[in-house]
C-alpha positions in Angstrom: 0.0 0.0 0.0 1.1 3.3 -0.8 1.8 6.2 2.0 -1.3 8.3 0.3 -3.4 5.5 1.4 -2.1 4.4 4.3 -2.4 7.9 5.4 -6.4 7.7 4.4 -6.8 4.8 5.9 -5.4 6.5 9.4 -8.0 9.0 9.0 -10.5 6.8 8.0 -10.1 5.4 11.6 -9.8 8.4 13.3 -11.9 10.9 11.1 -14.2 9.6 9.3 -16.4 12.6 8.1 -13.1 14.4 6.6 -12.2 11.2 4.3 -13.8 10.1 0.9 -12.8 6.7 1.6 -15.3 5.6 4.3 -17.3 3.2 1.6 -14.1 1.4 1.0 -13.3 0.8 4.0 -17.0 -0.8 5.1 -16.7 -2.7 2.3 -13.2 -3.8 2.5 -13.8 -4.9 6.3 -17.0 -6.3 5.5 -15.6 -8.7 2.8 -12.8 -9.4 5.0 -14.7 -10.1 7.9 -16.5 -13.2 6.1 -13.2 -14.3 5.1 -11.8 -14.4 8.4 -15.2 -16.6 9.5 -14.3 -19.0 6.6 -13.2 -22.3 7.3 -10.4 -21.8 5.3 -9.1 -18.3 6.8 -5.5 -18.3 7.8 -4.8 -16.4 10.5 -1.7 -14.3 8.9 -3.4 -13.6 5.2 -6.0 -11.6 7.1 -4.8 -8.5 7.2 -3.1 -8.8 3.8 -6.9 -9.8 2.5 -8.1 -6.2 4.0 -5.1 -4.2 2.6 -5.6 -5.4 -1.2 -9.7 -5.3 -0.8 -9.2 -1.4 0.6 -6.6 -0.7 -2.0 -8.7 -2.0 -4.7 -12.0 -0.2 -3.3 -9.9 2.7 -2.8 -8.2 3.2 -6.0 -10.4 0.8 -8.8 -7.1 -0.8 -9.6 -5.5 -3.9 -7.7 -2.0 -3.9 -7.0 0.3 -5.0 -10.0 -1.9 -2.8 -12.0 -0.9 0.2 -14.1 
């Protein structure tokens, strides 16, 4: 993840109303949420799961891509 977005996702957590990126976030943790409660969830690919789902909610474009 970039520091741009890093940085929005900080204020996400701390400031919602001053952030465009609320909706990703919901739907990032959302989505990540139901694949932590999967049977096949690993414990250590959790938070990676949230950081490319945010990214790619974020941005449109998944990392790797131009």
């Amino acid at each position: 993840m970039d520091e741009q977005l890093a940085q929005e996702l900080v204020k996400v957590l701390q400031q919602p109303e001053d952030t465009k990126y609320v909706e990703a976030f919901e739907r990032a943790f959302e989505l990540t949420k139901t694949y932590a409660g999967s049977a096949g969830a690993q414990a250590s690919s959790i938070p990676v799961v949230f950081e490319k789902m945010f990214e790619l909610f974020a941005t449109g474009k998944g990392k790797g891509q131009a």
